[in-house]
Every structure is written in structure tokens, then in C-alpha cells.
C-alpha positions as CSV (number, residue, x, y, z in Angstrom):
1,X,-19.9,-16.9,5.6
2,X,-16.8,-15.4,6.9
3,X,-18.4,-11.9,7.4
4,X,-20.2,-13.6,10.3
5,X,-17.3,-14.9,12.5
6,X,-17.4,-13.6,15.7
7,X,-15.1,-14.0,18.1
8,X,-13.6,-11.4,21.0
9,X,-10.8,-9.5,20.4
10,X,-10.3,-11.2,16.3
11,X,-10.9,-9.1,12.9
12,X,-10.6,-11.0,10.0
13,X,-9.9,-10.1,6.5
14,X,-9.8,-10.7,3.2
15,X,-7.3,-10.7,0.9
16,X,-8.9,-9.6,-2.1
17,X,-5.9,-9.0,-4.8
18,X,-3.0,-7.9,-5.7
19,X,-2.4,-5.3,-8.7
20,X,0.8,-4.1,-10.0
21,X,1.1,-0.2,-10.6
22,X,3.6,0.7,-13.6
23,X,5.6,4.1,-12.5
24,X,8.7,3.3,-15.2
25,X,9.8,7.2,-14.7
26,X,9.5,7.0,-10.9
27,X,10.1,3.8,-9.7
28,X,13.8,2.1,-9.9
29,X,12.6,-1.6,-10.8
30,X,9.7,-0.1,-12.8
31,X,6.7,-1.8,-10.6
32,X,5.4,-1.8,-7.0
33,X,2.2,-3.9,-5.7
34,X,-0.8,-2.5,-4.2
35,X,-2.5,-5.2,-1.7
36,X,-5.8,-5.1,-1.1
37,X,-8.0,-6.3,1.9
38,X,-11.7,-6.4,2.6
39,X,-12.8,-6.5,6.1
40,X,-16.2,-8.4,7.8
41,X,-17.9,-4.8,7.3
42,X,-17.3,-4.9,3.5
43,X,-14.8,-2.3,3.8
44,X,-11.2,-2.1,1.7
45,X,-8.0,-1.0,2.9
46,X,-4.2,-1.1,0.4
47,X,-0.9,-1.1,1.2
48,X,2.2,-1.3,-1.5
49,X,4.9,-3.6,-0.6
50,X,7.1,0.2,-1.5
51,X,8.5,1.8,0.9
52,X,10.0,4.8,0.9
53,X,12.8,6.3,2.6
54,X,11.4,9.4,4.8
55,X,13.7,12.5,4.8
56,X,13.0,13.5,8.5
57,X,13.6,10.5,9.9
58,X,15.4,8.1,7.6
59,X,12.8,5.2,8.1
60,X,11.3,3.7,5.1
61,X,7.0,4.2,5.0
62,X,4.7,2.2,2.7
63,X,1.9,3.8,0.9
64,X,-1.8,3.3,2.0
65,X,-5.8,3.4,1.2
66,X,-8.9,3.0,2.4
67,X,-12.4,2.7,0.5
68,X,-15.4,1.6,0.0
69,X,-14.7,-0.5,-3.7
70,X,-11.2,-1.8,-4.7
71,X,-11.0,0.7,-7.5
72,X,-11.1,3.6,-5.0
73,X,-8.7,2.1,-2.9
74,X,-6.3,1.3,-5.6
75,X,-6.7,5.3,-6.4
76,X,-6.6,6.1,-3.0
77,X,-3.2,4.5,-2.5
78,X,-1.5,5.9,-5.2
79,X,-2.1,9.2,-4.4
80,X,-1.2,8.9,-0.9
81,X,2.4,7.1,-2.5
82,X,2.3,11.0,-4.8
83,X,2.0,12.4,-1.7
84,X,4.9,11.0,0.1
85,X,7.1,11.4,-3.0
86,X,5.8,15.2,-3.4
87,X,6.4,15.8,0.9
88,X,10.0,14.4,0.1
89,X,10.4,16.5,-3.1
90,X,11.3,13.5,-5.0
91,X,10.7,12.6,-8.9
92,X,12.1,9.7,-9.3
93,X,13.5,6.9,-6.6
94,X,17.0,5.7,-6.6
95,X,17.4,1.9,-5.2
96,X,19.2,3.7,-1.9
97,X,15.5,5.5,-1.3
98,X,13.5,2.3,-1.1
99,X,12.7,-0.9,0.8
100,X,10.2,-3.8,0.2
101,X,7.8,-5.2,2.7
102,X,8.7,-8.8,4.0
103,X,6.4,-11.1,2.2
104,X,5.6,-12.1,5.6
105,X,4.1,-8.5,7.0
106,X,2.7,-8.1,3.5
């Protein structure tokens, strides 16, 4: 099984899904993904393929999560995304605010 590949200095993952999150009042295309990964230890991390455009600093930051089912980590991610939009004071995202993920990193 691929849990039991061991080899110095390599961690493998798992993609495990993709889900699309509906946010039609907050997002300006309507939809953003949430990918989620399992690692050899059973653990899940997500990331959306979102980002948004960071007040401080004017670079663009995805959302993330980490759990221990895919459920929590599809919660998880989502509220850290409510969090960056509530640190930035933002209620809805223009197309200027955000940026995708190459389909390459993601």
C-alpha cells in the first residue's frame, strides 16, 4: 500500500477530492475549490485554489485546513477562508481582490 513507501527525504500524498464551496454573496465567479490531501499517517490537509488579496502586503493568500476526516477539513478551510475575509474586513470579493492557484501548484 502506498502508506508504506519509505524512502529518505520523500512524503507522499494523496489526493483525495476535490469539492466546490458555493459563496454566491461573497465570491465574484460564485464558486472556489477546496482540495483535499491525505498523507502516509492518515492525516488530511485543504487548500482552495482562492486566493485572496492581503491588505498589508498586497500578495494574494489561499485558504487552508488540517484534520483528521475530510469533513473537518473541508470545515476547517472554510473558516480559515471567513477568517481572512473578516482580518481584511471584506463581505464580498471584487475580481481585482482575487487570484487562482496554477493548476500546476494546485
Amino acid at each position: 500500500m502506498w502508506r508504506n513507501i519509505k524512502i529518505e527525504n520523500v512524503r507522499i500524498e494523496r489526493l483525495v477530492g476535490d469539492y466546490f464551496v458555493w459563496m454566491i454573496d461573497i465570491l465574484p465567479y460564485a464558486k472556489m475549490k477546496i482540495r483535499v490531501y491525505e498523507n502516509a499517517s492518515g492525516q488530511f490537509r485543504g487548500l482552495t485554489d482562492l486566493c485572496v488579496k492581503r491588505k498589508h502586503n498586497g500578495k494574494f493568500e489561499s485558504a487552508s485546513g488540517k484534520g483528521s476526516t475530510i469533513e473537518e477539513v473541508i470545515i476547517n478551510t472554510i473558516k480559515n477562508f471567513e477568517t481572512i475575509l473578516e482580518e481584511e474586513n471584506i463581505k464580498s470579493l471584487e475580481p481585482q481582490d482575487i487570484d487562482y492557484l496554477n493548476w500546476t501548484d494546485f
